[in-house]
ZABARO-932642 format. One line per 2 residues: number of its first residue (from 0); for each residue x, y, z of C-alpha. Coordinates in Angstrom, 1 decimal. Last residue first. Layout:
% residues N
NUM) X,Y,Z; ...
END
This chain:
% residues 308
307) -82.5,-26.1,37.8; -83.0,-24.0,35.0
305) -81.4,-20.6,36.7; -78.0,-22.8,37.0
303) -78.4,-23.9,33.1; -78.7,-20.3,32.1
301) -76.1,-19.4,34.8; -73.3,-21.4,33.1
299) -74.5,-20.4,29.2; -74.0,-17.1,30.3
297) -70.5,-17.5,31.8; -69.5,-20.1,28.4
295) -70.7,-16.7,26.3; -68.8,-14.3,27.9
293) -65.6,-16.9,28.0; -66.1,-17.2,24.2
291) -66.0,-13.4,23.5; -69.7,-12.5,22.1
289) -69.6,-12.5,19.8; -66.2,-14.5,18.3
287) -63.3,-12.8,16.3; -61.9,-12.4,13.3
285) -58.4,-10.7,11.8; -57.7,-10.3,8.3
283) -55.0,-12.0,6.9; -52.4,-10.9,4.5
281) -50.8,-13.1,1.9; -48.1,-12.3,-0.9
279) -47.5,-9.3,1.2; -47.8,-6.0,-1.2
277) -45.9,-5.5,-4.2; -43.6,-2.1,-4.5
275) -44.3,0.1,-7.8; -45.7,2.9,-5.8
273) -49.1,3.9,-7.5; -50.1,0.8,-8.6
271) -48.8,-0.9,-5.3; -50.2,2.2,-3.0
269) -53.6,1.3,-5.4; -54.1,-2.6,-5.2
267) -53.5,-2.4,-0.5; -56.5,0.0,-1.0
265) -58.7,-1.9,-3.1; -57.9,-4.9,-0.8
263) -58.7,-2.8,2.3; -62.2,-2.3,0.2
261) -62.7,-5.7,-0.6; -61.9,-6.8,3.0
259) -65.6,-7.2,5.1; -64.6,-8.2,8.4
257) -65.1,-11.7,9.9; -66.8,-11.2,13.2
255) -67.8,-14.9,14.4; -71.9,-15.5,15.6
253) -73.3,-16.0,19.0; -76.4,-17.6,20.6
251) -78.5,-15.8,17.9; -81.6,-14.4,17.3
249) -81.3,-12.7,20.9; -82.1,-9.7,19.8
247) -78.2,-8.7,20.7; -77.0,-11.4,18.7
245) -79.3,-10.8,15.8; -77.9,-7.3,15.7
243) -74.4,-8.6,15.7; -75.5,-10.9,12.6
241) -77.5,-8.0,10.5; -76.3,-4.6,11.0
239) -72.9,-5.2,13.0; -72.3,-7.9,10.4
237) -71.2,-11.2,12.3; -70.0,-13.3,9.5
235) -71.4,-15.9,11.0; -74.0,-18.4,13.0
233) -74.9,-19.8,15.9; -78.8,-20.8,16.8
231) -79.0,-22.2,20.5; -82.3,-24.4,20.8
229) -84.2,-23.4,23.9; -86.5,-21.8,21.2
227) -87.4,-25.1,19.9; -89.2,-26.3,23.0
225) -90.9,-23.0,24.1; -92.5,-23.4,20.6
223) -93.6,-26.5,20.2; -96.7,-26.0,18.3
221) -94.8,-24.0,15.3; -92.4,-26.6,15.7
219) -91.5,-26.7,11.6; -92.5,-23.5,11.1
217) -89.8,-22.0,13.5; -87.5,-24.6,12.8
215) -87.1,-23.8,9.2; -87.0,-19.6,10.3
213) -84.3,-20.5,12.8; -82.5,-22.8,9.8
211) -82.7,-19.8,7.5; -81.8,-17.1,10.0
209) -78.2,-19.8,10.4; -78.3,-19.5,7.1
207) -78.0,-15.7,6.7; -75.7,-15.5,10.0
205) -72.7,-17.6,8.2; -71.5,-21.3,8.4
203) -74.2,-22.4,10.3; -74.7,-24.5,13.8
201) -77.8,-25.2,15.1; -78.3,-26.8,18.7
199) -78.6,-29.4,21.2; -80.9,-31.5,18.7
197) -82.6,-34.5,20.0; -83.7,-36.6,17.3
195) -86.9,-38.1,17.0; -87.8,-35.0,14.5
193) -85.3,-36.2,12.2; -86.0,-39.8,11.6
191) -89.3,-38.8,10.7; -87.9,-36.6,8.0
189) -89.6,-33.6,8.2; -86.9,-31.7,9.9
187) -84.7,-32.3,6.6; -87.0,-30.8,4.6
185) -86.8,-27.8,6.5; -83.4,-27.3,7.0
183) -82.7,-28.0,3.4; -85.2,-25.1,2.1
181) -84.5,-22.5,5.1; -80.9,-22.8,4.5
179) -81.1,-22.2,0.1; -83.5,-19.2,1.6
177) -81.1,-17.5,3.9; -78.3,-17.6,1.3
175) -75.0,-18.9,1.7; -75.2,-22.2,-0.7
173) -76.7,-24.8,1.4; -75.3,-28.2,2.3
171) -76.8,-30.4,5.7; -74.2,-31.9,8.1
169) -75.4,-33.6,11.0; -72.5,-32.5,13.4
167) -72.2,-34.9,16.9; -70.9,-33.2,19.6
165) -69.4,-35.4,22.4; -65.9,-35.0,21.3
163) -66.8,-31.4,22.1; -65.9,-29.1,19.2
161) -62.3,-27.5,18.9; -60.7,-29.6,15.8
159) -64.1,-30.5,13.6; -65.1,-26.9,13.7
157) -61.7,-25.9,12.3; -62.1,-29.0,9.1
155) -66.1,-27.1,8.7; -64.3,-24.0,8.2
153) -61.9,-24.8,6.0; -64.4,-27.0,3.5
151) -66.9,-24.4,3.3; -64.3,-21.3,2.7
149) -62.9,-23.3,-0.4; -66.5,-23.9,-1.7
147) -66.9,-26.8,-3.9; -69.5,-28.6,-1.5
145) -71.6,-25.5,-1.0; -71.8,-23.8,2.6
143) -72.3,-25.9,5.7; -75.4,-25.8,8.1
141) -74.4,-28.0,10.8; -77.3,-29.5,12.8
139) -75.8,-30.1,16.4; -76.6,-33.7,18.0
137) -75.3,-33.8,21.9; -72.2,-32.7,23.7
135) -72.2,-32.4,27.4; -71.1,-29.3,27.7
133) -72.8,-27.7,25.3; -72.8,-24.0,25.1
131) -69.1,-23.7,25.7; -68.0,-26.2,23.4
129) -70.3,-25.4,20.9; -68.6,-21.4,21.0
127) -64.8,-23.0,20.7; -66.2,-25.3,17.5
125) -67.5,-22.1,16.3; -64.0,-20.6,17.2
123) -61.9,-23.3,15.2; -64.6,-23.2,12.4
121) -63.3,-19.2,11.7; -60.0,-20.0,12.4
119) -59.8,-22.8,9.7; -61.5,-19.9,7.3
117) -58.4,-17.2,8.2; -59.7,-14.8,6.9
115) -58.0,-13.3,3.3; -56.3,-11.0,1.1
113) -54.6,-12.9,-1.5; -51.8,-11.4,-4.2
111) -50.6,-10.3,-7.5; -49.4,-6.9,-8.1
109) -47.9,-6.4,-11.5; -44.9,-6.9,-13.2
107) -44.9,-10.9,-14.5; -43.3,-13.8,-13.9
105) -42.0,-13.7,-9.9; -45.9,-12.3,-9.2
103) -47.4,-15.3,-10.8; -45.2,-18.2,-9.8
101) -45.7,-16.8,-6.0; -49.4,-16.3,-6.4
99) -49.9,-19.8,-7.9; -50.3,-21.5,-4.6
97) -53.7,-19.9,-3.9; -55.0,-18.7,-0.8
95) -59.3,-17.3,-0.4; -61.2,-14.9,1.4
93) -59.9,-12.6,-2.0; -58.0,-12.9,-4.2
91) -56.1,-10.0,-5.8; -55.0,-9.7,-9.7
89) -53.5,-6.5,-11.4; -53.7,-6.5,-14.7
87) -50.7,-6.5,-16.9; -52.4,-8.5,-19.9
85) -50.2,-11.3,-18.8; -51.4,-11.0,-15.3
83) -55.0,-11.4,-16.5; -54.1,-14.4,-18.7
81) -52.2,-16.0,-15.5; -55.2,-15.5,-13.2
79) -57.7,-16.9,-15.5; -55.9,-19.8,-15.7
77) -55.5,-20.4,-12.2; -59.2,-19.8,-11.3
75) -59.2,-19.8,-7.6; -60.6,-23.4,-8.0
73) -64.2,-24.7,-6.3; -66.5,-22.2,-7.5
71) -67.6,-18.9,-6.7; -63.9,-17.4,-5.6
69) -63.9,-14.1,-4.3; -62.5,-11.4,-7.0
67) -60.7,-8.6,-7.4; -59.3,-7.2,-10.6
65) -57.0,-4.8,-11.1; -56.4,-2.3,-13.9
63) -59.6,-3.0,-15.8; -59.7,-3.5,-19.5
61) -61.3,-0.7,-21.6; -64.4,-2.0,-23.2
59) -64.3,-2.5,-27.0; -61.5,-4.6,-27.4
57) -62.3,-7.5,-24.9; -59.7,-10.2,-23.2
55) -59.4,-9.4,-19.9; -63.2,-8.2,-19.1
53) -64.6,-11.2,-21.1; -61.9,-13.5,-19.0
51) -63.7,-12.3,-15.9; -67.3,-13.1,-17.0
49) -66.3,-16.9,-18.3; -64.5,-17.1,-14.8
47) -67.3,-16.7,-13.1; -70.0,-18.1,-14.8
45) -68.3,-21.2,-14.6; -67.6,-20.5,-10.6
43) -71.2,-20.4,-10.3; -72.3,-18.4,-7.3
41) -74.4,-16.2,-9.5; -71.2,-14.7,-10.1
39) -72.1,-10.7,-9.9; -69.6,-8.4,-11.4
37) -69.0,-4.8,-9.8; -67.5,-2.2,-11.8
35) -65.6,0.4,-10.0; -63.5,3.7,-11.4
33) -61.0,4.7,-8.7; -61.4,8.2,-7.3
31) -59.7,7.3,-4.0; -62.4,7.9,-1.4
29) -65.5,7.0,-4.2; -64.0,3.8,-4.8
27) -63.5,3.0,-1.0; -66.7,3.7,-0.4
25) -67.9,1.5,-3.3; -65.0,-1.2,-2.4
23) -67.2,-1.2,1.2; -70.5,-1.2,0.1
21) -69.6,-4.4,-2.4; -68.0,-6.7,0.4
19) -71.0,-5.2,2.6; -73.4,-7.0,-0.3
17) -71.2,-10.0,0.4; -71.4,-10.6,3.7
15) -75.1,-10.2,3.4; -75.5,-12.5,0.8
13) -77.8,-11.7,-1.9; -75.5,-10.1,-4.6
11) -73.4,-13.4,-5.4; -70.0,-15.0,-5.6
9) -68.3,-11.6,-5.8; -66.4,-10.0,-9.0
7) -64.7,-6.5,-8.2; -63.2,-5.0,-11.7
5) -60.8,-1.7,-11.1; -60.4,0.9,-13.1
3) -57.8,3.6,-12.5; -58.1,7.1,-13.6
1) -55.2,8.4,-15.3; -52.3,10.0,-13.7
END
């Protein structure tokens, strides 16, 4: 049998969800003697599908096998999907649903289908982790991801569902990165109108912003430490090497375990190739809160009984 090839396209290469996305298809890779290219979106969803339809359509590179990708943009690229499928190349989506997976995989033989988290779960247990920590509600700065984003959107609808009816979110946008975090955060703490606020604590849609934010408030109340450091920082993803580490520093209230699932993708890709049998049109990976919600509702308890 000849070597497979398989195409991974991610939404970016500075993320630290998705650099583990890439370390895990590599191991993968190098366990099943696939060939790997990995595509970097820039997270534009333009670039994005412009770079994937390159792949599909040249006739001087070989075309891949399969291709993998996590949406940049707002659209699981439809189109794209279809012309791969057509070319018989496998297609798998990842951290993201689509409803043309069932039209695709009834017109054409290959494997077509979506590994994902579940993203409303992912707010759902943030919303569970405010609730513990706050009580009694109060003003939580919630760092969300880009406006087109799929994953954004789901997470911040969970949130909405299990917060206290007391929190209030002040939404601010970034786009995943520490540094896009650390830009809007800070700005918006020197609004005047901002630092008359009482904030109960920062909320971010993964660990890189939520370090973003810690680092905005750190500069920001530079004379106010003690303060600002009161100030529970959540975030997620949940990395052991990044956000689980932060957790244990103390970095971090808590953060949500979303495994990385490129290289389970990669996997599920190659017993279809190899087998002829399609996987689950959808499969979920599990996630889960650190710490455990109850752990973190028994600390928050006996911080507020040592404070009185």
């Amino acid at each position: 049998m000849k070597k497979l090839r398989f195409l991974l396209s991610l939404t970016n290469d500075d993320n630290d969800y998705q650099i583990e996305q890439a370390s895990s298809a590599r191991r993968i890779a190098g366990k099943l003697g696939i060939e790997l290219e990995i595509g970097n979106a820039r997270n534009d969803g333009i670039v994005q599908s412009q770079q994937l339809l390159t792949a599909i359509q040249s006739s001087i590179n070989p075309r891949p096998d399969a291709i993998l990708f996590e949406p940049a943009g707002s659209t699981a690229l439809p189109q794209v999907a279809r012309a791969a499928a057509a070319a018989g190349i496998g297609w798998v989506i990842l951290n993201r649903e689509a409803d043309y997976v069932t039209d695709l995989r009834r017109q054409f033989h290959v494997p077509v289908f979506a590994l994902t988290s579940d993203h409303e779960e992912i707010g759902r247990i943030q919303g569970r982790q405010l609730s513990a920590l706050l009580p009694g509600g109060g003003l939580v700065v919630y760092i969300q991801g880009p406006s087109e984003s799929y994953a954004a959107k789901q997470r911040l609808f969970g949130a909405l569902e299990t917060k206290p009816e007391t929190a209030q979110l002040r939404v601010l946008k970034a786009h995943w990165t520490e540094a896009s975090a650390y830009k809007v955060v800070s700005s918006w703490l020197r609004l005047s109108t901002s630092r008359d606020n009482q904030i109960a604590a920062v909320c971010a849609q993964d660990d890189s912003m939520a370090m973003g934010a810690r680092k905005a408030f750190e500069e920001c109340f530079a004379n106010q430490r003690e303060q600002w450091q009161k100030i529970p920082f959540l975030g997620c993803d949940g990395l052991p090497s990044t956000g689980q580490d932060f957790v244990r520093r103390g970095l971090l209230a808590a953060t949500v375990f979303i495994p990385p699932n490129a290289g389970q993708a990669m996997e599920l890709m190659m017993r279809s190739i190899e087998g002829g049998a399609q996987p689950p049109d959808r499969t979920f990976t599990p996630v889960k809160s650190i710490p455990a919600v109850e752990t973190l509702q028994d600390q928050a308890q006996r911080a507020r009984a040592a404070s009185c």
